[in-house]
N, C-alpha and C positions, 0 to 999 in steps of 0.2 A: 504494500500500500504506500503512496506517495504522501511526501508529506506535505501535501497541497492539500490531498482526500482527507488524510489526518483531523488538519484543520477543520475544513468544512465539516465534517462529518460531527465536533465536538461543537463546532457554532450551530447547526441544526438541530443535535440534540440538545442543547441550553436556549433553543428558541422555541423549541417543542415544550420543554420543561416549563417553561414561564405562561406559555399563550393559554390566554382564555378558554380557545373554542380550537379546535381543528384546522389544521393547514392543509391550502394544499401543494403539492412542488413549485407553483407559479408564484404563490403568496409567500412560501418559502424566499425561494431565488430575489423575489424582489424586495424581501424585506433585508435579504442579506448583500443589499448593494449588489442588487442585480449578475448575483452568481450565476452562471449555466443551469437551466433547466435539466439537464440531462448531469450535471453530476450532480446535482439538486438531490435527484432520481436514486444516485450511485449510493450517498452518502448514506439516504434513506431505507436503501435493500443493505446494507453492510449495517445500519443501525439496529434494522428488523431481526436481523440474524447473531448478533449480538445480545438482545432482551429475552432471546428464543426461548433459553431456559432459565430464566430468570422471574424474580417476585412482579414485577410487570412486562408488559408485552408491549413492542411500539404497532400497531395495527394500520390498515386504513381501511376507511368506509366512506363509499361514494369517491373515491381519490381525492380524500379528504385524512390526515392523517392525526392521529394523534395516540397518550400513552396509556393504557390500563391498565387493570389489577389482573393477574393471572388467573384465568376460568378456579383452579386449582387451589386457590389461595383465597379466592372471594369470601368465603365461608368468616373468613378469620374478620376480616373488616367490616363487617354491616350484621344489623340486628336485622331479625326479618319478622316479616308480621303477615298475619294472610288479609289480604285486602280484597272486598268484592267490587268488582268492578263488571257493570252493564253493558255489553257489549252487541246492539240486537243484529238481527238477519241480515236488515239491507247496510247498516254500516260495515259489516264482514264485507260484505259482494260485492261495494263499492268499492272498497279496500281493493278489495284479489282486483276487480277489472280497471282499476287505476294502475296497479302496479304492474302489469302484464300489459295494458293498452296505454300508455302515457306517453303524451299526453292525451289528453281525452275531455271531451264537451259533457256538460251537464246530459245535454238531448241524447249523444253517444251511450253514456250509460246508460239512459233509460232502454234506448233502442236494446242493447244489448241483455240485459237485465227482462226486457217486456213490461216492465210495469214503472209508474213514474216516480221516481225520487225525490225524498222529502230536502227542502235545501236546509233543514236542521243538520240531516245525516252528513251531507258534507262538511258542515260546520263543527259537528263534533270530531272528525275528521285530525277538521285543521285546527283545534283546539288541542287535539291529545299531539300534534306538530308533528303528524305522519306523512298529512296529503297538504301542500301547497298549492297557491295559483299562478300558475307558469305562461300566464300574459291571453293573449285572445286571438281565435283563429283567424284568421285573413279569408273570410267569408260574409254574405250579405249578412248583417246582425252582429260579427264580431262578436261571436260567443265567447266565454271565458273558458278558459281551458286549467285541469287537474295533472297533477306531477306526483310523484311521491318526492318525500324529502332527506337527507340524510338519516336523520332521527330513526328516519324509518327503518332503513338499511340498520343503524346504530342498534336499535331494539331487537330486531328480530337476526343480526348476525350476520348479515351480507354484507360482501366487499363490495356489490355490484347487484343489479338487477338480473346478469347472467345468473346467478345461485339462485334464483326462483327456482321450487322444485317443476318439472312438468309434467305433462299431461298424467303419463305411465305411472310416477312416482303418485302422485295426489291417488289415483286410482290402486295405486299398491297400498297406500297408508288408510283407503278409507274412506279419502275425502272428497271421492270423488266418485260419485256412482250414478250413471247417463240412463239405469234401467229405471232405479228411484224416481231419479229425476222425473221421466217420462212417464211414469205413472202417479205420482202426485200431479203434475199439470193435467193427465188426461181427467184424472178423478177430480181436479177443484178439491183439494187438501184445506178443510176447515180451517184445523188447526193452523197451517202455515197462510194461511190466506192474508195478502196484502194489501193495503190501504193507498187512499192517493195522497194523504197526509202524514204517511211513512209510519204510522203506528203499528209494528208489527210485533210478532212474537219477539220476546229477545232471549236471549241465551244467557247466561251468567260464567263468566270467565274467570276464573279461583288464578291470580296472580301474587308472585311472591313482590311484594315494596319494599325494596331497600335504602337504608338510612345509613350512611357513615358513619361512623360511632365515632 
């Protein structure tokens, strides 16, 4: 290793160390007097492989980078509490088809979904700071258009929207079942029956909230 790399490699992890919120190699490089993107890149793969086995882990989500508690280690720093949190039908569905089809229009979901969506659901959405609004289509009306957000990626473990499970996998875990499906629509399923005011059945999702000690 050069001692050019050296350098930079200890100015990116001491700028990593300090920062608010997540970097990414761009906001890197230009915070460090307009370093090379590309050793920006270098310092940040020799960094990752460095924290490998260590009490934290240098990560990135969304090519956004920053430091963590090692999955392994978590246990030791945070109290944990079971928290109930509401999570209904159509907020799930929006979720999965923002994340897979994004960006995406309010009328897009609906179209895809078949039933209309309440603009609550999107709101809690962008409340829990998973689904953003990523400007408006360049169409008669200029609808607004749906993103998912780092947070999102952050929460659920993805470096990238590539790590979506697909089709096969959903369908291997369960989660996904086309015969179900087709026969709750053909039968008009009471119980899941949906509203044009979005009030639908909701699900209840047992998550662990963690607090730093």
């Amino acid at each position: 290793m050069s001692e050019q790399l050296g350098d930079l490699i200890r100015a990116v992890e001491a700028t990593l160390f300090a920062a608010e919120e997540p970097m990414t190699a761009e906001a890197l490089a230009g915070y460090l007097g307009d370093a090379p993107a590309g050793k920006v890149r270098d310092a940040l793969s020799e960094l990752a492989k460095h924290y490998a086995e260590r009490g934290i882990h240098l990560v990135e989500r969304g090519k956004r980078w920053h430091f963590e508690t090692a999955p392994d280690l978590a246990h030791l720093l945070r109290r944990e509490r079971e928290q109930l949190r509401k999570l209904s039908r159509a907020a799930t569905e929006v979720l999965a088809i923002i994340a897979y089809h994004e960006p995406v229009s309010r009328a897009e979901i609906e179209s895809i979904r078949g039933v209309q969506t309440s603009g609550g659901t999107l709101d809690v959405l962008m409340e829990a700071g998973w689904v953003k609004i990523a400007g408006r289509r360049e169409v008669p009306g200029r609808p607004t258009i749906y993103a998912t957000t780092p947070e999102f990626l952050d929460h659920f473990g993805l470096t990238s929207r590539k790590d979506l499970p697909g089709i096969a996998e959903l369908r291997a875990t369960g989660l996904l079942d086309p015969v179900d499906d087709a026969y709750d629509l053909l039968m008009g399923d009471d119980d899941e029956a949906e509203t044009v005011d979005g009030e639908e059945s909701s699900g209840d999702l047992h998550e662990d909230a963690s607090e730093a000690s």
